[in-house]
C-alpha positions in Angstrom: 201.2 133.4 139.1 204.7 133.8 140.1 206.3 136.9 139.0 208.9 134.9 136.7 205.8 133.2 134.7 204.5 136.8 133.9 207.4 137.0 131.1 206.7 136.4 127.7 208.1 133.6 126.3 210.7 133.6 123.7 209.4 131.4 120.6 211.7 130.5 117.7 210.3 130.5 114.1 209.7 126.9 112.4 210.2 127.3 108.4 208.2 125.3 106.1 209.3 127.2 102.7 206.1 128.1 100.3 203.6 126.3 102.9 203.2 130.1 104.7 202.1 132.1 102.4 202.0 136.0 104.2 199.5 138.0 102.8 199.7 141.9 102.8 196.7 142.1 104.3 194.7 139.5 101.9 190.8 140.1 102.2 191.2 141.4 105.7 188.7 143.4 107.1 186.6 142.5 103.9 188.6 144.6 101.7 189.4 143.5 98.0 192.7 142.6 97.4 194.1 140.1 94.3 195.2 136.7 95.9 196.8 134.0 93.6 195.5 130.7 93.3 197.0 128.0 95.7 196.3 125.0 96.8 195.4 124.0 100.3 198.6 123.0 102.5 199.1 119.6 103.2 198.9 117.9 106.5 201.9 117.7 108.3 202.7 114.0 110.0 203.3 114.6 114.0 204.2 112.4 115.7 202.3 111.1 119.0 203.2 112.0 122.7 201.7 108.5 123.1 201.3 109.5 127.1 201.5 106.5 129.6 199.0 107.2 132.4 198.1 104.7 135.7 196.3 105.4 138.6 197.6 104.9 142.4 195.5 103.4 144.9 195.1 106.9 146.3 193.8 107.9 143.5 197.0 109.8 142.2 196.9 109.9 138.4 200.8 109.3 136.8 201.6 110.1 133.5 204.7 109.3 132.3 206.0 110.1 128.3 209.9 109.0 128.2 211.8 110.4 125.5 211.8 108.4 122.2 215.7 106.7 121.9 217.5 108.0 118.9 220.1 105.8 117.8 223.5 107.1 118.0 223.0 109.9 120.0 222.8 110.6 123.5 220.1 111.5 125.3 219.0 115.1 126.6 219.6 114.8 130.4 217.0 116.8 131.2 213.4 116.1 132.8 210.0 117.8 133.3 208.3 116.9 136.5 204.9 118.6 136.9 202.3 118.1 138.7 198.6 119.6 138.2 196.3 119.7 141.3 192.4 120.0 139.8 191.4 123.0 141.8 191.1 126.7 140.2 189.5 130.2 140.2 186.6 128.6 140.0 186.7 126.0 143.1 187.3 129.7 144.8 184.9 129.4 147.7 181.8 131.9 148.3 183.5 135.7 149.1 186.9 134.2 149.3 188.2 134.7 145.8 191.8 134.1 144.7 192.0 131.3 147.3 193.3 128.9 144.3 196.2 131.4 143.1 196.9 132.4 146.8 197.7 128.5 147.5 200.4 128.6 144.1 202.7 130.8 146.1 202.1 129.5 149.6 203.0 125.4 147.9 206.6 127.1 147.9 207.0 127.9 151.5 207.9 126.0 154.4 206.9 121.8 154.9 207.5 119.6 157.7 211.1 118.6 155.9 211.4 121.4 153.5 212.8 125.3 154.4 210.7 128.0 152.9 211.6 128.3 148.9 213.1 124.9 149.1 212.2 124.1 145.4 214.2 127.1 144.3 217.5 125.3 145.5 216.7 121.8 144.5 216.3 123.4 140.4 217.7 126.4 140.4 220.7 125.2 142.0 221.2 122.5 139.6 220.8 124.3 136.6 217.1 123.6 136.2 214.0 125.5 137.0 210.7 126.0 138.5 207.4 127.8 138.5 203.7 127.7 139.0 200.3 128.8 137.5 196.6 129.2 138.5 193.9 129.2 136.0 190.1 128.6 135.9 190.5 125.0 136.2 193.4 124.7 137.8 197.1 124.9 139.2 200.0 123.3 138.3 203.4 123.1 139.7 206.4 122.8 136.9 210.2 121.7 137.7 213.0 121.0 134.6 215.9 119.8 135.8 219.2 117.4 134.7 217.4 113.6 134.8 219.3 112.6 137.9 217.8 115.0 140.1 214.2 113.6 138.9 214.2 111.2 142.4 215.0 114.3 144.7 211.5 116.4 143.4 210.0 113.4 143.5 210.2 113.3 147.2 210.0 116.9 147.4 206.4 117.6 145.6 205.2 114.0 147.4 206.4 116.2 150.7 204.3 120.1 149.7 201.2 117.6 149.0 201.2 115.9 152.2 203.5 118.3 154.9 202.7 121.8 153.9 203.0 123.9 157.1 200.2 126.7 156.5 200.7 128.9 159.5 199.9 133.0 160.1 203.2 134.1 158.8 203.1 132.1 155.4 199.5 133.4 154.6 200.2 136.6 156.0 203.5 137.3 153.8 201.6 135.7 150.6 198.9 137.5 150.7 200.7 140.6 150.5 202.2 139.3 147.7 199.3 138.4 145.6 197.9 142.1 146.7 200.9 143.4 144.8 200.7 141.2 142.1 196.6 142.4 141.9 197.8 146.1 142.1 200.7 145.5 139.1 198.1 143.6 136.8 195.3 145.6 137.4 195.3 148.7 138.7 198.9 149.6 137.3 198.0 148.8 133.7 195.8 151.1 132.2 193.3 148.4 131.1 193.8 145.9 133.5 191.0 146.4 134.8 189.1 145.8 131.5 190.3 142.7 131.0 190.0 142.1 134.3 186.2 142.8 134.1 185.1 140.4 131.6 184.6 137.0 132.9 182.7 139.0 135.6 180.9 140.8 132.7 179.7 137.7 131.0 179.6 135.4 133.3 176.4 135.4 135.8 175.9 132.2 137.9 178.8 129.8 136.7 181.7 131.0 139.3 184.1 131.3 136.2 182.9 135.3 136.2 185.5 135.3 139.2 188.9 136.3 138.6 191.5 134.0 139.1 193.9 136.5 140.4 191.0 137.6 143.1 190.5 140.2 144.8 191.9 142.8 147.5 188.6 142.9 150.1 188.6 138.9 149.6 191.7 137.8 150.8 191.9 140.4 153.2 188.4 139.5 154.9 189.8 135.7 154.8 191.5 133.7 158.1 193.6 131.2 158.7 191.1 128.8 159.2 189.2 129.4 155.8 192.8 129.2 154.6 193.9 125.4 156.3 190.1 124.3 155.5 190.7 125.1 151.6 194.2 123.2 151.7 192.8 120.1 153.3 189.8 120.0 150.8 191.6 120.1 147.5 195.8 119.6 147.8 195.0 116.0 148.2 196.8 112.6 146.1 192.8 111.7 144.5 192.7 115.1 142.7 195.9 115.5 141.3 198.2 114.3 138.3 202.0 114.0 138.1 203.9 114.1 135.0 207.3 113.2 134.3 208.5 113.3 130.6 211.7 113.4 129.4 214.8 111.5 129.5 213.9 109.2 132.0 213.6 105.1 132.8 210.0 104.8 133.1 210.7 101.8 135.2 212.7 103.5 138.0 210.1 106.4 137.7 207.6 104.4 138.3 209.2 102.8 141.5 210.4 106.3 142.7 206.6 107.4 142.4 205.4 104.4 144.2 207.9 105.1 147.1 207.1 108.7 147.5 203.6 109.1 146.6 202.4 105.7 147.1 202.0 105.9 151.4 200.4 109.2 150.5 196.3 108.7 151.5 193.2 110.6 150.1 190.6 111.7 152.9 187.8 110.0 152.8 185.8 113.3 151.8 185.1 113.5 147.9 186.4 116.4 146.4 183.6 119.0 145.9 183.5 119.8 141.9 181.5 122.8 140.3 178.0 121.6 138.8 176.5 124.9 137.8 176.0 125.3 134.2 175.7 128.8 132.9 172.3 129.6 131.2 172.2 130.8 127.5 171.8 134.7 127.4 168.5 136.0 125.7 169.5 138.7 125.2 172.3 141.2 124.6 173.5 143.6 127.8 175.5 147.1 127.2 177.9 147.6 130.5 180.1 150.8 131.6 183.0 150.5 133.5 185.2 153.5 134.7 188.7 153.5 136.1 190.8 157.0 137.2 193.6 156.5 134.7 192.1 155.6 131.1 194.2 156.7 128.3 191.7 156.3 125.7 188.2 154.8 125.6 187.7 151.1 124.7 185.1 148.2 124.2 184.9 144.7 124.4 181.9 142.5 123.4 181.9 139.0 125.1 180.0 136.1 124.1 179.0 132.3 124.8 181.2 129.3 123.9 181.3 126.0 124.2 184.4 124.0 126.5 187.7 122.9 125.1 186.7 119.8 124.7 183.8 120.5 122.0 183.9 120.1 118.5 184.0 123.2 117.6 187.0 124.3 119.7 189.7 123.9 116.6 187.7 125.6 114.1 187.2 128.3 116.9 191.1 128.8 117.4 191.5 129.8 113.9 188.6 131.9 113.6 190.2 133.6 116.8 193.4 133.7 114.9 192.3 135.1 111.7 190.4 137.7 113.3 193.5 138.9 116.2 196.9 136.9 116.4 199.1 139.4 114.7 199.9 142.6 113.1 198.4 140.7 109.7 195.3 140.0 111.6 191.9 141.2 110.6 191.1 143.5 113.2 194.5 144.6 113.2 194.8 145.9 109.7 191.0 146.3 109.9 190.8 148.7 112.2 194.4 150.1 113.2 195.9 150.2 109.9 193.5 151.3 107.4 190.3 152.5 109.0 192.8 154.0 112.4 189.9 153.6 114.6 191.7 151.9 116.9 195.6 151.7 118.4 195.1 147.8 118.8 192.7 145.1 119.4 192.3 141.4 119.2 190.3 138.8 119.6 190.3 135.8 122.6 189.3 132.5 122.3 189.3 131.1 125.8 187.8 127.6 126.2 187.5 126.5 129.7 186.8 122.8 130.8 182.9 123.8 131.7 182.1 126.4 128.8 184.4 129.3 127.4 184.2 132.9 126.4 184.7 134.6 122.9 186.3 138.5 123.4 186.8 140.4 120.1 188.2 144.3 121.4 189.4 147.2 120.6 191.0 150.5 121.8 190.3 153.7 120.5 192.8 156.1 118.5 192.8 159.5 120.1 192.9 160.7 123.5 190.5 160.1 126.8 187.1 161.9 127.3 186.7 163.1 130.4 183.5 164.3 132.7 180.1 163.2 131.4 180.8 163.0 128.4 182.9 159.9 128.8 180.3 157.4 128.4 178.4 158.8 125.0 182.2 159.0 123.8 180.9 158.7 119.3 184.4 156.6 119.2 182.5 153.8 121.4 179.8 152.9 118.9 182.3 153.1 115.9 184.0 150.2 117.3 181.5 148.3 118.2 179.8 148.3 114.5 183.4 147.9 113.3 184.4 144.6 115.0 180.7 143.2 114.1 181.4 144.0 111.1 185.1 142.3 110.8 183.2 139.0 112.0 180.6 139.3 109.6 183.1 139.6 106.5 185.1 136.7 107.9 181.8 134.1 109.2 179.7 135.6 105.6 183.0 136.5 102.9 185.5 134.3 101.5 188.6 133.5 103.0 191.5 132.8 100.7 193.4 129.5 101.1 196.7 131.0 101.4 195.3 133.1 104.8 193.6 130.1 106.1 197.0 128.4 105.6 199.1 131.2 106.9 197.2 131.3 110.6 196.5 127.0 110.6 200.6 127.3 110.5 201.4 129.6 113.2 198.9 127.9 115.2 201.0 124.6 114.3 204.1 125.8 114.8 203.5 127.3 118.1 202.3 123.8 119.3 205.4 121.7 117.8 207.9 124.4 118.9 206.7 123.8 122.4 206.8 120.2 122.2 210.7 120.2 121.0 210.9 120.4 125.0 210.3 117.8 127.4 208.3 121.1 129.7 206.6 121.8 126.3 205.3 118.1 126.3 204.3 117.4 129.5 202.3 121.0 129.7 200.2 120.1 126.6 199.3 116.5 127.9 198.1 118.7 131.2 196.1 121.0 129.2 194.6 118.3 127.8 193.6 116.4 131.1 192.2 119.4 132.9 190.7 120.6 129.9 189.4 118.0 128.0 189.6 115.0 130.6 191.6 113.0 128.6 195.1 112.2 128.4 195.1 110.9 125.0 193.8 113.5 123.5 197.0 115.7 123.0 197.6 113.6 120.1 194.3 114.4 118.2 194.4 118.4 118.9 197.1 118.7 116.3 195.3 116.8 113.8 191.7 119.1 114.1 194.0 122.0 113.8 195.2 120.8 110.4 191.5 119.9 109.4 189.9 123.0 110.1 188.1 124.6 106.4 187.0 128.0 105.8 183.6 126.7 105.8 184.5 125.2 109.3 185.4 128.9 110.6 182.5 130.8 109.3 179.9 128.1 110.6 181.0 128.8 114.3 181.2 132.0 113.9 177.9 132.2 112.8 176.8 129.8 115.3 178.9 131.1 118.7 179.1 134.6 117.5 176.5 136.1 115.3 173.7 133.7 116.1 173.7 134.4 120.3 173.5 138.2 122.1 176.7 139.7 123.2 177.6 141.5 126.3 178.9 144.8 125.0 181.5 146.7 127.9 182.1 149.7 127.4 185.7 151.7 129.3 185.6 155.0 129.8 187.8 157.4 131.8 186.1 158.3 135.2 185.9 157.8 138.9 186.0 153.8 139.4 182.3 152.7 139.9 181.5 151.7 143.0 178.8 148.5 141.8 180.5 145.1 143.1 182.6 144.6 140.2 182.9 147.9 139.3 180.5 147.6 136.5 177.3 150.8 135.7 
């Protein structure tokens, strides 16, 4: 990820009057509290992205999503062109991880026509914009700028797909980039190597347990040849999708994409894909991992979940929520405000395309433990029954309306604030082609959100969560282990 795209964004608040009702803390954690009646909120009407997609003879995939004319009033003058290349952590190849985010920064060096950080003047310059990310499933290239500079990237992205120059220097000066980026995530942050550690942690034969970011001995034990191979095999027109949304002419967009990308050809290779399937777990696993700077002790458990495009992945989301977006949270007022057995902790609900992984964690109150002793820390256990126990209350109690309706809201509101923006648009039709396959579904994933009952949320927790083992790791203050992974 470029540095720019490790800022939070800023999110503005979308009001909807008595529909959010903010509980103080409203049967969270399992604790009794008086709720009035109220009935359930009702659906809110959005309207669809309606995405237009057509494939190019190469294979390209083009989705275009124009803005919708309002009369009397002009139009925004601004476009998002993005385009998503289907390669991720996990088409890292064997003892070469972090190939996939390495390749996000080295797309903005030189090309056969283009001077290193080209893309920076043809946005930035302009009064638009641009950045890049690299997940599990894969990387994506985003650009905002005024609508008649939408040509000009046209030409340039069509020019980093086919006329990348990956030479010594480039991958020399990247990589020492991504090292510092690995050293500021991971080893700078007190427990970034904890989160770091869990897809490895759960994770044993699908090659999701490998961190996107990758790491250090990888990259460094890698040449230039692994590094032109990987290029060739995946930054291709047959396993990528450009989107343009915004205030455009879909007509003159699509000639523009037929001129630039069009004479673009696929090799005649097909693009390797992942077909591993991770095995259900048997049974649980307790872990230890030990780092040199560990302020106080924490724990994760880590389970089994379905992909993002399964049924359950809406009623999952709020579960997720209920139980750790927030200071209202569960385990937030759970654990850190009344029982102060912890100075935070969350749960993650991250559905990949292939499978995902449930995280519910927490980090002790109190200082480290240091020596021996770290590891039969009495604080590590106390979590551990006390965020079963949050998930048992939420998948076995009851769950008043007017909390189910609070988090079903923010989870809303995030979603339509993001789509106010053509960016905001064009990333959630992404998400849902890498992640679900399917273009058209961005218009459904609202809709589940909306439809997602109490009974909904404590049948997958009981299903994903109670009903399968967990991997319990444990993070202690210590020397770092030396086990590849750096999990005891």
């Amino acid at each position: 990820m470029r540095p720019e795209a490790l800022q939070a964004p800023r999110r503005r608040l979308l009001r909807q009057g008595a529909a959010v009702a903010l509980l103080a803390g409203g049967g969270l954690a399992g604790l009794p509290v008086r709720v009035q009646a109220q009935a359930p909120m009702p659906a809110v009407r959005v309207p669809a992205l309606s995405p237009r997609v057509r494939l190019l003879r190469n294979g390209l995939q083009v989705v275009l999503m124009p803005d919708a004319p309002v009369a009397g009033r002009a139009g925004t003058g601004t476009a998002a062109l993005q385009v998503w290349y289907r390669v991720g952590g996990k088409d890292d190849p064997p003892g070469r991880s972090g190939f996939a985010h390495l390749f996000e920064h080295m797309m903005f060096k030189r090309t056969r026509h283009l001077a290193d950080e080209a893309f920076d003047r043809l946005t930035e310059d302009v009064g638009g914009q641009n950045n890049a990310f690299t997940t599990e499933d894969a990387t994506a290239y985003l650009n905002v700028v005024p609508a008649n500079h939408v040509e000009r990237l046209l030409w340039a992205e069509a020019e980093r797909m086919a006329q990348l120059l990956v030479t010594e220097p480039q991958f020399l000066s990247e990589r020492a980039v991504v090292a510092s980026e690995f050293r500021q995530r991971v080893l700078v942050d007190p427990y970034g190597r904890l989160f770091n550690a869990m897809a490895p942690a759960l994770w044993r034969v699908h090659p999701y347990r490998h961190p996107v970011i990758g790491r250090v001995e990888d990259l460094n034990a890698a040449t230039l040849d692994d590094v032109q191979r990987f290029h060739a095999t995946y930054y291709r027109p047959d396993n990528a999708t450009l989107i343009v949304a915004g205030d455009i002419d879909p007509a003159r967009v699509d000639a523009w994409v037929d001129r630039y990308f069009g004479p673009l050809t696929a090799p005649g290779t097909p693009v390797p894909r992942v077909t591993l399937r991770e095995p259900r777990r048997e049974r649980g696993q307790a872990l230890t991992l030990s780092a040199p700077q560990v302020p106080a002790p924490a724990l994760a458990l880590l389970w089994q979940a379905p992909g993002a495009a399964h049924t359950d992945a809406a009623p999952l989301r709020v579960a997720g929520a209920l139980l750790g977006q927030g200071d209202s949270s569960r385990l937030s007022v759970g654990l850190v405000e009344r029982a102060r057995l912890a100075q935070s902790a969350g749960f993650g609900v991250d559905l990949h395309a292939d499978a995902g992984m449930l995280s519910a964690w927490a980090i002790a109150a109190g200082p480290a433990v240091v020596g021996g002793e770290a590891r039969n820390d009495p604080r590590l256990p106390q979590l551990d029954a006390a965020l079963l126990r949050a998930v048992h209350r939420l998948a076995h109690g009851s769950i008043p309306i007017g909390e189910l309706d609070k988090v079903r809201t923010q989870l809303l509101t995030e979603a339509l604030v993001a789509r106010q923006t053509a960016e905001g648009r064009a990333l959630a039709v992404g998400w849902s082609i890498v992640r679900r396959q399917d273009a058209g579904a961005v218009d459904a994933e609202l809709a589940q959100l909306q439809a997602v009952r109490a009974e909904d949320v404590q049948r997958v927790l009981r299903t994903h969560v109670l009903g399968v083992p967990a991997v319990a790791l444990r993070y202690v203050q210590g020397p770092p282990a030396a086990l590849p992974g750096g999990l005891a």
